[in-house]
PDBQT receptor file of N, H, CA, C and O in Angstrom, charges set to zero:
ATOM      1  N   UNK A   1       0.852  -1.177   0.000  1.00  0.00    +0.000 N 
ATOM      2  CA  UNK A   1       0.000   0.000   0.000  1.00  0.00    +0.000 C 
ATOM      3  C   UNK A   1       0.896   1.238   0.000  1.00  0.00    +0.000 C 
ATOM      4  O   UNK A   1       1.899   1.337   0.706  1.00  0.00    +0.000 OA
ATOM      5  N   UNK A   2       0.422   2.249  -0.913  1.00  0.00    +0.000 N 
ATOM      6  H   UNK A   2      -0.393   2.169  -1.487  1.00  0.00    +0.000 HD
ATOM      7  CA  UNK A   2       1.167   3.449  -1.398  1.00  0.00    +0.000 C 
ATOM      8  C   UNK A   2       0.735   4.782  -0.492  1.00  0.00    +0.000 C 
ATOM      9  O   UNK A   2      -0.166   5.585  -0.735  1.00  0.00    +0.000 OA
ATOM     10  N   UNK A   3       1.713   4.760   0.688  1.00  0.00    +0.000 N 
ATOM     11  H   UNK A   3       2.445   4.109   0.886  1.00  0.00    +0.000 HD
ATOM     12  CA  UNK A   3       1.036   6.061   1.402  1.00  0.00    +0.000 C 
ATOM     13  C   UNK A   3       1.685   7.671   0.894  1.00  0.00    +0.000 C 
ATOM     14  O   UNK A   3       2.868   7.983   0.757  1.00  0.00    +0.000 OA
ATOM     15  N   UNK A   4       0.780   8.292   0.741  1.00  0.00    +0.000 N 
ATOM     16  H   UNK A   4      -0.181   8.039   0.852  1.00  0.00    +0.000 HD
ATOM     17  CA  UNK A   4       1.340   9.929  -0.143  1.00  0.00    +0.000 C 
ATOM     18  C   UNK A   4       2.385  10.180   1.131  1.00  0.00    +0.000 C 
ATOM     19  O   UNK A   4       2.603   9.763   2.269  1.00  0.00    +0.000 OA
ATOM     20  N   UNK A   5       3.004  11.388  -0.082  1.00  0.00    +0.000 N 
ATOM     21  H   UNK A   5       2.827  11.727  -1.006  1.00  0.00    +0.000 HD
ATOM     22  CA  UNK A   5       4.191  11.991   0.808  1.00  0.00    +0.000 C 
ATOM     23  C   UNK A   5       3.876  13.338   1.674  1.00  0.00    +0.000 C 
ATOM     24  O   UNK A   5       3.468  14.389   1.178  1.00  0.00    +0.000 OA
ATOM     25  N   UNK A   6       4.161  13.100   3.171  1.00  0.00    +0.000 N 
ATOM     26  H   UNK A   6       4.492  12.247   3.574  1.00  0.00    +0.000 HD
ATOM     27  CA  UNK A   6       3.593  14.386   3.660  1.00  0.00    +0.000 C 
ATOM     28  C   UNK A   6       4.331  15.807   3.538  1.00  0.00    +0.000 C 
ATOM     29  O   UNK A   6       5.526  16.096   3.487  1.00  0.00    +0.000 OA
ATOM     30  N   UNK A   7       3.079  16.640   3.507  1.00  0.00    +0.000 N 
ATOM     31  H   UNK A   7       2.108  16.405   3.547  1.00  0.00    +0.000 HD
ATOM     32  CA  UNK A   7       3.233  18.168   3.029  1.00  0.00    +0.000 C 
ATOM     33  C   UNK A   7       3.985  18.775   3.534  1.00  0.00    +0.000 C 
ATOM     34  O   UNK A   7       3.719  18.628   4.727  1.00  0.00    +0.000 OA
ATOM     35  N   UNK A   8       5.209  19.718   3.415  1.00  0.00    +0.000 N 
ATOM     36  H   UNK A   8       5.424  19.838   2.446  1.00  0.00    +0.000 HD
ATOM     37  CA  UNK A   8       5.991  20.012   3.744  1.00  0.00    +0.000 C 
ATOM     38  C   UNK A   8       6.152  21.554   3.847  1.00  0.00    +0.000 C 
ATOM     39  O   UNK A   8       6.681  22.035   2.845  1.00  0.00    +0.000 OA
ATOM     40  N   UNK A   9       5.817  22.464   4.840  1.00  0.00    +0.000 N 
ATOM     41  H   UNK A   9       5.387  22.074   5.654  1.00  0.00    +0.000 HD
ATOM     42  CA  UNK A   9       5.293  23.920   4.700  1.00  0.00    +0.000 C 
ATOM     43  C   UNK A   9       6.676  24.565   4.946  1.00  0.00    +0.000 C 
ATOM     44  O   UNK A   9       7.049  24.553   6.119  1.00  0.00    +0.000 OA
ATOM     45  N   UNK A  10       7.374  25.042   4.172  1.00  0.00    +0.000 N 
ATOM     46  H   UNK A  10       7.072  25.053   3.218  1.00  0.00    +0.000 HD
ATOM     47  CA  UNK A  10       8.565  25.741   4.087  1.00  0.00    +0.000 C 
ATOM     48  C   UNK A  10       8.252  26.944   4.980  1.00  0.00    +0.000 C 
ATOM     49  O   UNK A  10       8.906  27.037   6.019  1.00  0.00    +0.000 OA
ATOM     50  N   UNK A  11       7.309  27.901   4.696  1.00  0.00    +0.000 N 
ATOM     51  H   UNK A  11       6.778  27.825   3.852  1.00  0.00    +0.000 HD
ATOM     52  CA  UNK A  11       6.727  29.254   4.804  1.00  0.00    +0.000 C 
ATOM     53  C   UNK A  11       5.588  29.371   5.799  1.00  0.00    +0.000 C 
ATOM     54  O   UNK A  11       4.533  28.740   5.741  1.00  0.00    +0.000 OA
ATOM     55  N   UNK A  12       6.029  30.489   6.958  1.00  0.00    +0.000 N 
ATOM     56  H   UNK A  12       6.887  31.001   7.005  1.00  0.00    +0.000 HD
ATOM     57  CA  UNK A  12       4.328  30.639   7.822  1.00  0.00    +0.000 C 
ATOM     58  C   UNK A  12       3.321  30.837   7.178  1.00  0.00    +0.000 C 
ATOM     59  O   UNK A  12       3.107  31.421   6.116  1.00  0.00    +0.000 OA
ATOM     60  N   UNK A  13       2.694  30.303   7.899  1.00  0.00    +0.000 N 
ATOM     61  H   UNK A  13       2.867  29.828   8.762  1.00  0.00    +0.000 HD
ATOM     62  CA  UNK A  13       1.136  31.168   7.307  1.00  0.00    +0.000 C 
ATOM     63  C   UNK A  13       0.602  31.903   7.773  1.00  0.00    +0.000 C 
ATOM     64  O   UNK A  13      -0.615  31.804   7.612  1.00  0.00    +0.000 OA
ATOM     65  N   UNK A  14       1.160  33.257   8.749  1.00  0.00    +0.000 N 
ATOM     66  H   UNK A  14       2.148  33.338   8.880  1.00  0.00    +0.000 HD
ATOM     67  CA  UNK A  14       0.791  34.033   9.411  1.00  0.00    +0.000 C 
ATOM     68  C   UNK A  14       1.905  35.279   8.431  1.00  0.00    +0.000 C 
ATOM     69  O   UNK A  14       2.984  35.202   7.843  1.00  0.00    +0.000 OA
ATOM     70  N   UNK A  15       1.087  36.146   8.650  1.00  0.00    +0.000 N 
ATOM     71  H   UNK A  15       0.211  36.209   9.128  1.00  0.00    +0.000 HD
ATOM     72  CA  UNK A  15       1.994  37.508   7.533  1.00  0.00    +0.000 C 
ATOM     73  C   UNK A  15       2.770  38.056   8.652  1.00  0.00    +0.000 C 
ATOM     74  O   UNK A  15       2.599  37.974   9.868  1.00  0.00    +0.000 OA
ATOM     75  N   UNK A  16       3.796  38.719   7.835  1.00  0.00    +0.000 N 
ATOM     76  H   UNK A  16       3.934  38.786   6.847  1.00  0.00    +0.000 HD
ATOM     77  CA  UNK A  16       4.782  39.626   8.820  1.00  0.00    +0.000 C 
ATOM     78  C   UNK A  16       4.066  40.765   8.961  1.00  0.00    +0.000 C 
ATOM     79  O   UNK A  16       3.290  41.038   8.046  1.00  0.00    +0.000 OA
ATOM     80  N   UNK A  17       4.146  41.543   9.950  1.00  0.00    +0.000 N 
ATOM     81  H   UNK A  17       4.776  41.320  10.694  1.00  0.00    +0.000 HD
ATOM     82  CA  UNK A  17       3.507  43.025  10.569  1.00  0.00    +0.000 C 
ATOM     83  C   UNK A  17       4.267  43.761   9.761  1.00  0.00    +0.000 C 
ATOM     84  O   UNK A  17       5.498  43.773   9.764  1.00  0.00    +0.000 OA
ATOM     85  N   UNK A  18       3.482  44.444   8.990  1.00  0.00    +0.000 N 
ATOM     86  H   UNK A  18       2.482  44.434   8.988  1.00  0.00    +0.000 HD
ATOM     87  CA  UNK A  18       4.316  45.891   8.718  1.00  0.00    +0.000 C 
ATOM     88  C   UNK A  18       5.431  46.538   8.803  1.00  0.00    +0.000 C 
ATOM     89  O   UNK A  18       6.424  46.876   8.158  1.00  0.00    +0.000 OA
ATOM     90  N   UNK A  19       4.883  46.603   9.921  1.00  0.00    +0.000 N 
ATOM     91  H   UNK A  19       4.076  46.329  10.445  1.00  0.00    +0.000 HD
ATOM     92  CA  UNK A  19       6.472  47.361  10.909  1.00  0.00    +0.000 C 
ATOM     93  C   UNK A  19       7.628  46.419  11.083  1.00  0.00    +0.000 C 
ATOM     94  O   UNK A  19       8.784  46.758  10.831  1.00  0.00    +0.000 OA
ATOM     95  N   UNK A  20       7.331  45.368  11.468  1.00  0.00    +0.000 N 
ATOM     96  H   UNK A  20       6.392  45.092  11.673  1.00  0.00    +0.000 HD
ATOM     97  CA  UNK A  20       8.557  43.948  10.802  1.00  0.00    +0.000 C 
ATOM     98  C   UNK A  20       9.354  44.721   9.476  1.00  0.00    +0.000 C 
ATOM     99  O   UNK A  20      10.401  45.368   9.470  1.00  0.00    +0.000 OA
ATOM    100  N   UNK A  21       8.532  44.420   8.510  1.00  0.00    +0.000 N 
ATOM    101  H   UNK A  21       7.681  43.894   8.515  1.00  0.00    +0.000 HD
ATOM    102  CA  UNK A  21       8.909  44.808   7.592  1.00  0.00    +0.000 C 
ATOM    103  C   UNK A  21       9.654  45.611   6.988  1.00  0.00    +0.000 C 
ATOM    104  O   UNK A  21      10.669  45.623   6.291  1.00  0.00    +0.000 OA
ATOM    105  N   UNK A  22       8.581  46.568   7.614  1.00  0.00    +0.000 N 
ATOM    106  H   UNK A  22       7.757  46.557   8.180  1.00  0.00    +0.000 HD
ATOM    107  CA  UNK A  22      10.207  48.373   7.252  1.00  0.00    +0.000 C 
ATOM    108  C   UNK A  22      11.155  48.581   7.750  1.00  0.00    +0.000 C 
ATOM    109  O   UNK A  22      12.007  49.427   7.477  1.00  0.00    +0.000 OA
ATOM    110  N   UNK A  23      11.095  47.234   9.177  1.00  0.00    +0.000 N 
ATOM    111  H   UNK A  23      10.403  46.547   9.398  1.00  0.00    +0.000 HD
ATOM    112  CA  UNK A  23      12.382  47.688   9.823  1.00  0.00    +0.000 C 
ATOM    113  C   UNK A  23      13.615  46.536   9.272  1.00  0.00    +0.000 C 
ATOM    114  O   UNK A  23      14.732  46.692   9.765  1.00  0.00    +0.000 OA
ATOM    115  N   UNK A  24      13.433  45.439   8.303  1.00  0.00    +0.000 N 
ATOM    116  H   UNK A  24      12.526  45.313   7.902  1.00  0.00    +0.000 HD
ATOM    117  CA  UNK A  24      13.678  44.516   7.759  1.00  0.00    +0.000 C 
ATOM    118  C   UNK A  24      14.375  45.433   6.664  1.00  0.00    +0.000 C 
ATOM    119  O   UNK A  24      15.550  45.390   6.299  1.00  0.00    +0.000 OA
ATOM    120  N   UNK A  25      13.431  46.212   6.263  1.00  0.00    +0.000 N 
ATOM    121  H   UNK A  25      12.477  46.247   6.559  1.00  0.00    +0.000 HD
ATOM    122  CA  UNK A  25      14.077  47.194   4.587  1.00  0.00    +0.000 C 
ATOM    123  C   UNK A  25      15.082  48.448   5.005  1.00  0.00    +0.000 C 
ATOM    124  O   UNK A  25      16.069  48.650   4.297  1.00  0.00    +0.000 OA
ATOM    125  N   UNK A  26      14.814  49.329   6.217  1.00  0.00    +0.000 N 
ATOM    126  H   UNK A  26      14.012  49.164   6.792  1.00  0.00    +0.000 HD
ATOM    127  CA  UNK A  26      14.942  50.065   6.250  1.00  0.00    +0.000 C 
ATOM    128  C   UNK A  26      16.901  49.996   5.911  1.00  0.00    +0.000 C 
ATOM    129  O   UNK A  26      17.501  50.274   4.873  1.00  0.00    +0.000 OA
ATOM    130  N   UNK A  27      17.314  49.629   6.935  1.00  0.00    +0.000 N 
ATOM    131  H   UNK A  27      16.826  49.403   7.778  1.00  0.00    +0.000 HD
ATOM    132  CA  UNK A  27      18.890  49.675   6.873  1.00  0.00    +0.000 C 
ATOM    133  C   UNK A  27      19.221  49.381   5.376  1.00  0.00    +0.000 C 
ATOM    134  O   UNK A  27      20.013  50.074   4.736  1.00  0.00    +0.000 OA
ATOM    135  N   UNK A  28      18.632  48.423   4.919  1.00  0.00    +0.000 N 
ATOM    136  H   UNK A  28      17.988  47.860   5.438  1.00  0.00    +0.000 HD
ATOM    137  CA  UNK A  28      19.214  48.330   2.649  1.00  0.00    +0.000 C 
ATOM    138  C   UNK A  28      18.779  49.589   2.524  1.00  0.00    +0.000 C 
ATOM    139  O   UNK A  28      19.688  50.348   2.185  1.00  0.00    +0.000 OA
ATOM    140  N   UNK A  29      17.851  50.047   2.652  1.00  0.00    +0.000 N 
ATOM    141  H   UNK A  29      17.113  49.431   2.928  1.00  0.00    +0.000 HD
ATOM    142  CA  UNK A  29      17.369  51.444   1.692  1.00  0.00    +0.000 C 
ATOM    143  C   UNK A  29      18.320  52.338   2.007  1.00  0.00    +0.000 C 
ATOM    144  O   UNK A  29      18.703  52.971   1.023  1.00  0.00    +0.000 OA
ATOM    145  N   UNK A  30      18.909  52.658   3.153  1.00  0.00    +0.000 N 
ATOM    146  H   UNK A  30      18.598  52.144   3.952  1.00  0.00    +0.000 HD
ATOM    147  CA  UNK A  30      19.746  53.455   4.018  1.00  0.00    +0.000 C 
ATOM    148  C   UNK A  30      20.874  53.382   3.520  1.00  0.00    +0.000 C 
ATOM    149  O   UNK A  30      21.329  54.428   3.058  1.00  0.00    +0.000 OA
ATOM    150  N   UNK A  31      21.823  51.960   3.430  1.00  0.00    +0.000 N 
ATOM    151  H   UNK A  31      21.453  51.110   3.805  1.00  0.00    +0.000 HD
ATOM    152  CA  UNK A  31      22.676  51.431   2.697  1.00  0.00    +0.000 C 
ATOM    153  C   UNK A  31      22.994  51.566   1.480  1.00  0.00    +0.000 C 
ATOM    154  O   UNK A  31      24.148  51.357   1.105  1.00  0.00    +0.000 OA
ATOM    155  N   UNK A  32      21.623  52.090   0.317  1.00  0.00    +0.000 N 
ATOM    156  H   UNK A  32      20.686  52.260   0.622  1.00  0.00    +0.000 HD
ATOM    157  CA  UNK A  32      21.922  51.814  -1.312  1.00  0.00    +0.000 C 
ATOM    158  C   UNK A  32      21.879  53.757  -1.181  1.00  0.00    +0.000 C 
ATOM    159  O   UNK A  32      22.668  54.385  -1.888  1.00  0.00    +0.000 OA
ATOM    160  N   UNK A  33      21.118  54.358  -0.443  1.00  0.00    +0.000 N 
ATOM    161  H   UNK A  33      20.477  53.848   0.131  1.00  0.00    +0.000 HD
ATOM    162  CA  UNK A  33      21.289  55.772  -0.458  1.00  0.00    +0.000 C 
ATOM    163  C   UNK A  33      22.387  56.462  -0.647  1.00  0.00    +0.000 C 
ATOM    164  O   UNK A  33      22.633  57.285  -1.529  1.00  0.00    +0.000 OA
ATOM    165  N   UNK A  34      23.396  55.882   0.705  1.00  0.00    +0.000 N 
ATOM    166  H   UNK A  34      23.196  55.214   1.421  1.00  0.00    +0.000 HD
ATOM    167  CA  UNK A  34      24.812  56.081   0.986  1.00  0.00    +0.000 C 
ATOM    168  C   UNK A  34      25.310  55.703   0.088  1.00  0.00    +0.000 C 
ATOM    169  O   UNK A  34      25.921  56.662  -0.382  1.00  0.00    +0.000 OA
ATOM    170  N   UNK A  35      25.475  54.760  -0.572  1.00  0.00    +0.000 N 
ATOM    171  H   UNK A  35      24.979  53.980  -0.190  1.00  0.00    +0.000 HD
ATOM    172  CA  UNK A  35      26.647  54.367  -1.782  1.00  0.00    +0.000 C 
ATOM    173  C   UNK A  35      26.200  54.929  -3.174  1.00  0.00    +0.000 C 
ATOM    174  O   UNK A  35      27.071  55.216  -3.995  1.00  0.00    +0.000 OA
ATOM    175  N   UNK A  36      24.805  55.106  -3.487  1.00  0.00    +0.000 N 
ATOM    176  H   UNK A  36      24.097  54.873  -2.820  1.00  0.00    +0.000 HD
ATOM    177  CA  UNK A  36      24.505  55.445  -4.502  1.00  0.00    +0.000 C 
ATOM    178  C   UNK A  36      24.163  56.770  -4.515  1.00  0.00    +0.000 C 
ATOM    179  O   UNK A  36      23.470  57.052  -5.493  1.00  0.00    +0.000 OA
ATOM    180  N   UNK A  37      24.477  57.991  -3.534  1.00  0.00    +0.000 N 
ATOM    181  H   UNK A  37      25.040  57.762  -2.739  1.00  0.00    +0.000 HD
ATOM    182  CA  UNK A  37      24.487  58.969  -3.070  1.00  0.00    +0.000 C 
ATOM    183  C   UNK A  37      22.472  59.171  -3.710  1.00  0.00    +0.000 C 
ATOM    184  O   UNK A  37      22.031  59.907  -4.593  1.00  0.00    +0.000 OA
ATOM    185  N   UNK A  38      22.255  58.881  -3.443  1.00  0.00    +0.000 N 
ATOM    186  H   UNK A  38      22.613  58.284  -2.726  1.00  0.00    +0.000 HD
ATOM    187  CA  UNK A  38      20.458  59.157  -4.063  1.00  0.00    +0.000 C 
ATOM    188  C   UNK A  38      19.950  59.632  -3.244  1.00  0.00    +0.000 C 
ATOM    189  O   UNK A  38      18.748  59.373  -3.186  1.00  0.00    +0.000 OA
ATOM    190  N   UNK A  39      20.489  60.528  -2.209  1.00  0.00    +0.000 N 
ATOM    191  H   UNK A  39      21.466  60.738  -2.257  1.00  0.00    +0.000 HD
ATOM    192  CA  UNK A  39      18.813  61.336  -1.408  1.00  0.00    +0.000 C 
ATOM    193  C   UNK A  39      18.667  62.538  -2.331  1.00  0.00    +0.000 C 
ATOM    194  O   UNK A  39      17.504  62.927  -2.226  1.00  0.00    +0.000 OA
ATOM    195  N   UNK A  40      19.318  63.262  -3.154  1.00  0.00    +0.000 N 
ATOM    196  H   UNK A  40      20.263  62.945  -3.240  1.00  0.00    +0.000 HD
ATOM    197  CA  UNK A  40      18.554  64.056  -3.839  1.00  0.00    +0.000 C 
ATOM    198  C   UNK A  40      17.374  62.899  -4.901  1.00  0.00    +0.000 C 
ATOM    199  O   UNK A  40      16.338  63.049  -5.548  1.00  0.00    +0.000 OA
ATOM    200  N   UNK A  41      17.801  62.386  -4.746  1.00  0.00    +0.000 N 
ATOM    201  H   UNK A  41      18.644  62.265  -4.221  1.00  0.00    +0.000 HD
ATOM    202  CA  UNK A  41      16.913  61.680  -6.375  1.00  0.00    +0.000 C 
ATOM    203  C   UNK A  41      15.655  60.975  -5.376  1.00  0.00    +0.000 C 
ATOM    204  O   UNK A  41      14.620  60.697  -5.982  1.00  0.00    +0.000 OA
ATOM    205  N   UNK A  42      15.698  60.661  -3.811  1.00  0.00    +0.000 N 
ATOM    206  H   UNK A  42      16.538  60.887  -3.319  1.00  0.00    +0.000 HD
ATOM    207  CA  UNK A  42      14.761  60.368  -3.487  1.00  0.00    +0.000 C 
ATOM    208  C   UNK A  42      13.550  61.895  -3.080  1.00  0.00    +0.000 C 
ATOM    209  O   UNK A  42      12.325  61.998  -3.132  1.00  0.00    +0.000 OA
ATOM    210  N   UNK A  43      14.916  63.092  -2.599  1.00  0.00    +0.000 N 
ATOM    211  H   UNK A  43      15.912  63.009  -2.557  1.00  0.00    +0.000 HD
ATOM    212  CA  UNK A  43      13.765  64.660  -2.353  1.00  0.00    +0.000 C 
ATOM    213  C   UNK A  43      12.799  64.953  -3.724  1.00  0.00    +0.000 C 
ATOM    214  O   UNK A  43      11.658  65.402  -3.824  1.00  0.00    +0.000 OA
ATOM    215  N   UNK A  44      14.009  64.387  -4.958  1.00  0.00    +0.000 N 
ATOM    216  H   UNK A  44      14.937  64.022  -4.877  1.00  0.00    +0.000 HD
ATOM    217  CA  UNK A  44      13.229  65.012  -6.570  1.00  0.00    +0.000 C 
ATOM    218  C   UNK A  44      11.808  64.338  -5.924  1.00  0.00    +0.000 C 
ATOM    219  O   UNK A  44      11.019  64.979  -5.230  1.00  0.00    +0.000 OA
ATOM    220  N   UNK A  45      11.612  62.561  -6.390  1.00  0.00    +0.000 N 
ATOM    221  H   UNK A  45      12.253  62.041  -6.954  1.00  0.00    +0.000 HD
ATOM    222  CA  UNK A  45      10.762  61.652  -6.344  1.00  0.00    +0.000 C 
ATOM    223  C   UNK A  45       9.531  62.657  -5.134  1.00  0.00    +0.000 C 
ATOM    224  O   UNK A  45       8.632  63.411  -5.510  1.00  0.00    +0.000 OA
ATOM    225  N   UNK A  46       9.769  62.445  -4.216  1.00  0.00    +0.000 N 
ATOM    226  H   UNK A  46      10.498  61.833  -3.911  1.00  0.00    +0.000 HD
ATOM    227  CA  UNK A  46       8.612  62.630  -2.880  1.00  0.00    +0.000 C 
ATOM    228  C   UNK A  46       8.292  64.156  -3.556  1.00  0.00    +0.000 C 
ATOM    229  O   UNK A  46       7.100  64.449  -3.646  1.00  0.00    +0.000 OA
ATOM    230  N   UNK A  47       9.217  65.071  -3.999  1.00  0.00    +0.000 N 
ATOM    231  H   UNK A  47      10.186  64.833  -3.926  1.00  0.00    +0.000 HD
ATOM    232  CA  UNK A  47       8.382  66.400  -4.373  1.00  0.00    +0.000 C 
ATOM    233  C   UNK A  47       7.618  66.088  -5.465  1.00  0.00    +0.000 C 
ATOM    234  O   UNK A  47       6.445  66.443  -5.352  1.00  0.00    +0.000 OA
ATOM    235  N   UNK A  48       8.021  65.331  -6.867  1.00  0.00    +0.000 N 
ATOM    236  H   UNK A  48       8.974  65.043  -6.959  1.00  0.00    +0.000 HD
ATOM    237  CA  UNK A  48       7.056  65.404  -7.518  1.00  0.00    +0.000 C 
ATOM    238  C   UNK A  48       5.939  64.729  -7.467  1.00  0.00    +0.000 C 
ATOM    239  O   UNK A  48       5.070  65.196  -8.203  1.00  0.00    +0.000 OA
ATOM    240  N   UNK A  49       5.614  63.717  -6.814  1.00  0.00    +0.000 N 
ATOM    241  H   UNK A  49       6.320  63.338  -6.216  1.00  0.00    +0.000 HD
ATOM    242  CA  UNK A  49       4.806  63.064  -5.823  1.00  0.00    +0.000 C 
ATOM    243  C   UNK A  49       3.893  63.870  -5.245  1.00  0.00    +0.000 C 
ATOM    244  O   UNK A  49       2.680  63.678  -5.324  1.00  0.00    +0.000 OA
ATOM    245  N   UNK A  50       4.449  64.835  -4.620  1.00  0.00    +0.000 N 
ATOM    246  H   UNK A  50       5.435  64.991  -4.556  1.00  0.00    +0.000 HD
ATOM    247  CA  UNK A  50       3.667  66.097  -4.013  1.00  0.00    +0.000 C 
ATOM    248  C   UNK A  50       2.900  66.546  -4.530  1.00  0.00    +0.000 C 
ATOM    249  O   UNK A  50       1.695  66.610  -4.289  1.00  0.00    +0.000 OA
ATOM    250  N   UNK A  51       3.797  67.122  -5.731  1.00  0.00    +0.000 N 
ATOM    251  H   UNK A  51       4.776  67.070  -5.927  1.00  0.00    +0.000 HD
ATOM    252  CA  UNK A  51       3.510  68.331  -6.840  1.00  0.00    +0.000 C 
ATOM    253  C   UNK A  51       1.566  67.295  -7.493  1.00  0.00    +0.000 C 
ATOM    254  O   UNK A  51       0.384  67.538  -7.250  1.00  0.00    +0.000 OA
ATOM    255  N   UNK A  52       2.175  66.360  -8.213  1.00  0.00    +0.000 N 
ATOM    256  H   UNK A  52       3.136  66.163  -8.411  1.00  0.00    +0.000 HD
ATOM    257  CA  UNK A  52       1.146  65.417  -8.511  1.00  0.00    +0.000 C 
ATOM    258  C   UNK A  52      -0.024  65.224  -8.161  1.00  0.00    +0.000 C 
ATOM    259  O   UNK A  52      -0.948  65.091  -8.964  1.00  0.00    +0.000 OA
ATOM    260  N   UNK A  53      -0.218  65.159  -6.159  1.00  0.00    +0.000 N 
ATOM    261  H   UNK A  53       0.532  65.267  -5.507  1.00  0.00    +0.000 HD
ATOM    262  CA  UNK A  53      -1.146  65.126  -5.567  1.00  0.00    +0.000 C 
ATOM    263  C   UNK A  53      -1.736  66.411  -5.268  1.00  0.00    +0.000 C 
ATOM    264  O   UNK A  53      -2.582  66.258  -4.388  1.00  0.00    +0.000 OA
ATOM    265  N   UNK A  54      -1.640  67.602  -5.634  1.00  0.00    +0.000 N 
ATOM    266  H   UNK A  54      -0.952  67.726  -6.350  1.00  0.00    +0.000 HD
ATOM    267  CA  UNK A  54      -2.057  68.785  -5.598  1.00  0.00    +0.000 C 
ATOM    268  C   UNK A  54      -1.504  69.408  -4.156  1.00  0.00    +0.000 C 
ATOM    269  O   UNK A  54      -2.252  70.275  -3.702  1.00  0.00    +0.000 OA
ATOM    270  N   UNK A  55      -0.268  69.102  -3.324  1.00  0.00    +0.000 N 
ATOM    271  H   UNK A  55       0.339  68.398  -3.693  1.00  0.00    +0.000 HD
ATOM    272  CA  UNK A  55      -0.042  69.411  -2.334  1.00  0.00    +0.000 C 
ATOM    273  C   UNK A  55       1.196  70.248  -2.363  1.00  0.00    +0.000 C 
ATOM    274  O   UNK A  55       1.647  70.719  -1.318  1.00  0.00    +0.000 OA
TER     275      UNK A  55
């Protein structure tokens, strides 16, 4: 008799919080800023963003 192979859940099944999250990203984003000198290119982005939303 052929018994199946049991399921094997790599991954939770409960989501990460948010805030997990950004604090998971934050230091890379921080990291690619510094080397790729991009906080002007992130002030351009968020102003025209602004500009966009009528604010």
């Amino acid at each position: 008799m052929a018994y199946p192979a049991p399921r094997m859940h790599t991954r939770p099944s409960s989501r990460r919080h948010p805030l997990v999250a950004t604090a998971m990203v934050l230091p890379l984003a921080a990291l690619l800023v510094v080397v790729f000198g991009g906080w002007d290119a992130v002030v351009t982005q968020a102003s025209s963003v602004g500009v966009m939303l009528g604010r």
